[in-house]
Phi, psi and omega in degrees: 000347218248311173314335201297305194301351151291321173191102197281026188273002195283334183271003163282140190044045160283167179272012163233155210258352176188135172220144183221122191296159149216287182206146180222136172253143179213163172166146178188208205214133184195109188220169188237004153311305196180148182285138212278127184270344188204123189286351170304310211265316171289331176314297159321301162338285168291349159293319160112358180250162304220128160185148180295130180313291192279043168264354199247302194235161174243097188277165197268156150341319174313117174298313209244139188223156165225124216224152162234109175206100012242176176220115216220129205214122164291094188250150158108164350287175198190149157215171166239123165235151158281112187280298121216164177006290178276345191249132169238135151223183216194104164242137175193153189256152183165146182250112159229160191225146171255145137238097188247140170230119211216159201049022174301150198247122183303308186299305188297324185283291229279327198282314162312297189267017213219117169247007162268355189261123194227072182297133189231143164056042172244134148267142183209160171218126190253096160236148169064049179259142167270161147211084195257136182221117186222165176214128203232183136219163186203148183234155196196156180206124161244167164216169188201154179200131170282129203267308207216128142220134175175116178067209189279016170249126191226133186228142180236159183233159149206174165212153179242141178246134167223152190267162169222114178267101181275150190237049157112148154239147155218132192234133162232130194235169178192143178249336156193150178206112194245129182223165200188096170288130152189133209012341185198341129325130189213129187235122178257143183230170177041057196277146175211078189239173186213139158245139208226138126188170169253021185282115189340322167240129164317339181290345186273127217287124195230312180297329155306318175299327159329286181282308186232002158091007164262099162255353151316312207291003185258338200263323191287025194268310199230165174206063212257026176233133178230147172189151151264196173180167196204215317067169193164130166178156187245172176240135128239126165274163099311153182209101208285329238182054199273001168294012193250316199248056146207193172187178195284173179177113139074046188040020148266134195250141173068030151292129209269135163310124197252346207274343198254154170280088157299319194300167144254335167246122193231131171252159165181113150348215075182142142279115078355132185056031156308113175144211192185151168254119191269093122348079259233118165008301187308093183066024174260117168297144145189143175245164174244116159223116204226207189093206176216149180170169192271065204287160161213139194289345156296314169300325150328292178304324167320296232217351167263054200258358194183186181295312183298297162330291205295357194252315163303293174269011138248018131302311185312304196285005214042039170282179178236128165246149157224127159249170183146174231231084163236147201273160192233177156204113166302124163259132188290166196292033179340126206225107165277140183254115153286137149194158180242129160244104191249136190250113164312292175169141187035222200291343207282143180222125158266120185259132139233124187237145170233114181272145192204108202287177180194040172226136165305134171270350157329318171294181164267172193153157178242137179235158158278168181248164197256177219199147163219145162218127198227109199234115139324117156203178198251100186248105167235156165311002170213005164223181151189131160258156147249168146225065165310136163277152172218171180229138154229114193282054157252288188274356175036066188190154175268108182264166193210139179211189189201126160262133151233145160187146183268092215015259202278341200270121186216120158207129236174208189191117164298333176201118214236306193318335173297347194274334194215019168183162184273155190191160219279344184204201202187138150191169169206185243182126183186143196188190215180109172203170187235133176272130165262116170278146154296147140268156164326105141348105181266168182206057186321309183270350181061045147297301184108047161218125202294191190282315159333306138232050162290097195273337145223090181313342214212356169215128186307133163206258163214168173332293201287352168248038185051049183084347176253169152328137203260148149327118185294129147285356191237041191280114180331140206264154183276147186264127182311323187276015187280303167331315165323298193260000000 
C-alpha cells in the first residue's frame, strides 16, 4: 500500500487481492544549518519546549541554509483491492505537515532564534528566501491498469486523484535583504519581504514556529484552504523466464503467476504531488514590508510576537507596511520520482530511486530536496528486512537506515545514525495494514480448468468440455441387421 505514494501505477498487478491501510506514521528532521547535537535537545526543539537553539545544531559554515524540522506525515485508514488481474483501485487518506526554511540566511535565523547570538561589523545580502510551515489533509481514489503484456514484457499505468484540505499556514518569503551588523543592531536598506498567514487570529505566534519550531500547535485554528492534486506515474516489467512463472489455465496459454515478483527488472516513472491549496481572504494576513530601517535582534526576540507585533514594529522601526486580508496559494511538494528494482537471485532485491524536485521555492509552499537511494533487501510475503542508503543533496551527506517487516507490521528509519553520531537529520517510521494475498488457482485433477468451472472437479479433461472427460464423437452407429438378429 506504502508504494501507491510513490507511483500510483504499483497497485496494478499486484501479490495482493485487498490491502487495508490502518496506520502509518512517519516524521524526522532534515537540514544543512548544522548537525544535530542530541536527539534529546531536538526533541525539545520541536515540542516547543524551553531549550538554547544551541544545544540542538553545531552549525556549519553555509551562510545561507535549509532545514525541515519537523516533518510529519499521518497515513491511513486506506485499502487497495484487485479488481482483477489488470484493473486495481486504491483509497487513503493523510495528514501532512512541514515546517521548511529554505535559501535562509544564518545570522537572520540564528538573530531570531538565538538570543545569545550577537553578529558586529558583518554586511550580508539575503534573496529569495523562504519559510513556509504548513499542515493539510488529503482523501485520494487511485486506479492502476496493466496497459501491455506480451512475452517478457509488462508495462502498467496509474494515476491519483486527491482533494486537499488545508488546515493553516504561516509563511515568510523575501525577495531581497541587505543587512548590516554592529553589535546588536542590524540596519536593513532595500528591504522587500512579505509574511502570510492563514490563521484566524492575529494573534498567533509568528516568532514560534522561528524558535522553537511548535508550529502545529498554531496551525489547528483554521481551516479555510481547499484544493486539488493528484499522481501519475507508468511501471515496466522485464520477465526474464516468463514460461518458468507462468501456466495453461481456463484455454488461456501464459497465464502469469500473481501469487510471485516475476519480474527481473521493474523500471518505473511517476509525478507526485501535483496541485496546490488556495486560501481564501476570509482570515488569511499578510504584511508587506519593504523600505529601510533599523532592526535589533531583541527587539526582534520582544516585539516579533504575532501578527499585530510584527506590523507594529516594524512601523515603529521605519519600514513602509501595507497589511491586510488576502487570499494566498500553497503548492504541494512536487517531485518526479525515478526508480529501478532488480531482483537479484531468490528473495534478494536491489532498488535504486531518485527524487527530484520540480517546485519553484519562491513561492509559499512546500518541497522535497532531491535525493538517491539505494537499498538492498530481503522480500518474502510474510518478511522483508532493507537497509537504504540514501546521499541527500540538502545536507550533501550521507544517510543509512533499516526497514523491517512482519506481515501487516512494519518499522523502521531511512536515517537512523543521529542514535550514534551527530548528524544533519533522523526520521523513523511505524505502521500497520492487513494484507489478503492472492492464491494459486486451484486445479484438484490437473486438467488446466480451475476447479471453478471445472464442471467435473475429480476426473481430467479438457477446456472444451468444461473440465469432463471428452465424448467419443466417432462411436460406431449400431448396424440395423444387428438389431434383426
Amino acid at each position: 500500500m506504502s508504494s501507491l505514494y510513490l507511483n500510483p501505477a504499483n497497485i496494478a498487478d499486484n501479490r495482493d487481492r485487498l490491502v487495508i491501510d490502518l496506520v502509518n506514521i512517519n516524521a524526522g528532521v532534515d537540514n544543512s544549518l548544522g548537525k544535530l547535537n542530541t536527539v534529546s535537545g531536538l526533541n525539545k526543539f520541536i515540542n516547543g519546549n524551553s531549550t538554547n537553539i544551541n544545544d540542538v545544531f553545531t552549525y556549519s559554515n553555509k551562510q545561507n541554509f535549509s532545514l525541515v524540522a519537523p516533518y510529519a506525515e499521518l497515513r491511513g485508514p486506506g485499502f487497495m483491492l484487485a479488481i482483477n488481474h489488470k484493473h486495481s483501485v486504491g483509497f487513503s487518506t493523510r495528514v501532512r505537515g512541514m515546517n521548511q526554511f529554505n535559501n535562509f540566511n544564518q545570522s537572520v535565523y540564528r538573530t531570531i532564534a538565538d538570543s545569545t547570538y550577537t553578529a558586529n561589523g558583518v554586511t550580508l545580502n539575503s534573496q529569495n528566501f523562504n519559510w513556509t510551515g504548513h499542515v493539510w489533509a488529503e482523501a485520494a481514489v487511485t486506479y492502476g491498469v496493466v496497459l501491455l503484456e506480451k512475452g517478457k514484457h509488462e508495462l502498467k499505468a496509474g494515476v491519483t486523484l486527491r482533494y486537499l484540505s488545508g488546515i493553516g499556514y504561516l509563511g515568510l518569503k523575501g525577495n531581497n535583504l541587505n543587512l548590516r551588523y554592529s553589535g546588536d543592531t542590524i540596519t536593513a536598506t532595500n528591504t522587500d519581504i512579505q509574511y502570510s498567514s492563514s490563521l484566524a487570529s492575529s494573534n498567533s505566534t509568528l516568532s514560534t514556529g522561528i524558535g522553537s519550531n511548535s508550529i502545529f500547535d498554531n496551525l489547528v485554528n483554521s481551516k479555510t484552504g481547499n484544493g486539488v492534486g493528484g499522481d501519475i506515474g507508468i511501471v515496466y516489467d522485464y520477465i526474464e523466464n516468463p514460461e518458468a512463472t507462468s501456466f495453461e489455465m481456463d484455454g488461456k496459454k501464459n497465464v502469469g503467476d500473481q501469487t510471485i515478483n516475476r519480474y527481473k527488472l521493474r523500471v518505473s516513472a511517476s509525478v507526485t504531488d501535483l496541485g496546490s491549496i488556495f486560501y481564501n481572504s476570509n482570515g488569511n494576513f499578510s504584511v508587506n514590508v519593504r523600505g529601510n530601517g533599523t532592526l535589533t535582534g531583541q527587539g526582534l526576540i520582544e516585539n516579533v510576537k504575532n501578527y499585530d507585533d510584527f506590523r507594529a514594529y516594524a512601523k515603529k522601526q521605519g519600514f513602509n507596511v501595507d497589511t491586510g486580508k488576502a487570499s494566498n496559494r500553497l503548492y504541494m511538494p512536487t517531485t518526479i520520482v525515478l526508480s529501478a528494482d532488480y531482483h537479484a537471485w531468490k528473495n534478494i532485491y536491489v532498488n535504486a530511486t531518485y527524487f527530484n524536485n520540480v517546485v519553484n521555492r519562491q513561492n509559499y509552499g512546500n518541497s522535497y530536496y532531491n535525493q538517491i537511494i539505494i537499498t538492498p533487501r530481503y522480500d518474502t510475503r510474510r518478511y522483508s528486512i532493507a537497509v537504504p542508503i540514501t546521499y541527500s543533496a540538502l545536507s550533501e551527506s550521507m544517510k543509512m537506515g533499516i526497514g523491517i517487516r512482519a506481515y501487516g507490521f512494519f518499522v523502521g528509519s531511512d536515517d537512523m545514525l543521529a542514535l550514534v553520531s551527530h548528524q544533519y537529520g533522523m526520521n523513523f517510521y511505524v505502521g500497520g495494514f492487513v494484507p489478503f494475498h492472492k492464491k494459486h488457482i486451484k486445479d484438484r485433477d490437473g486438467d488446466h480448468v480451475s476447479d471453478k468451472k471445472d464442471k467435473c472437479p475429480e476426473d481430467m479433461g479438457t477446456w472444451k468440455s468444461r473440465g469432463c472427460p471428452d465424448k467419443d464423437e466417432d462411436t460406431k452407429k449400431e448396424d440395423p441387421s444387428e438389431r434383426e438378429n
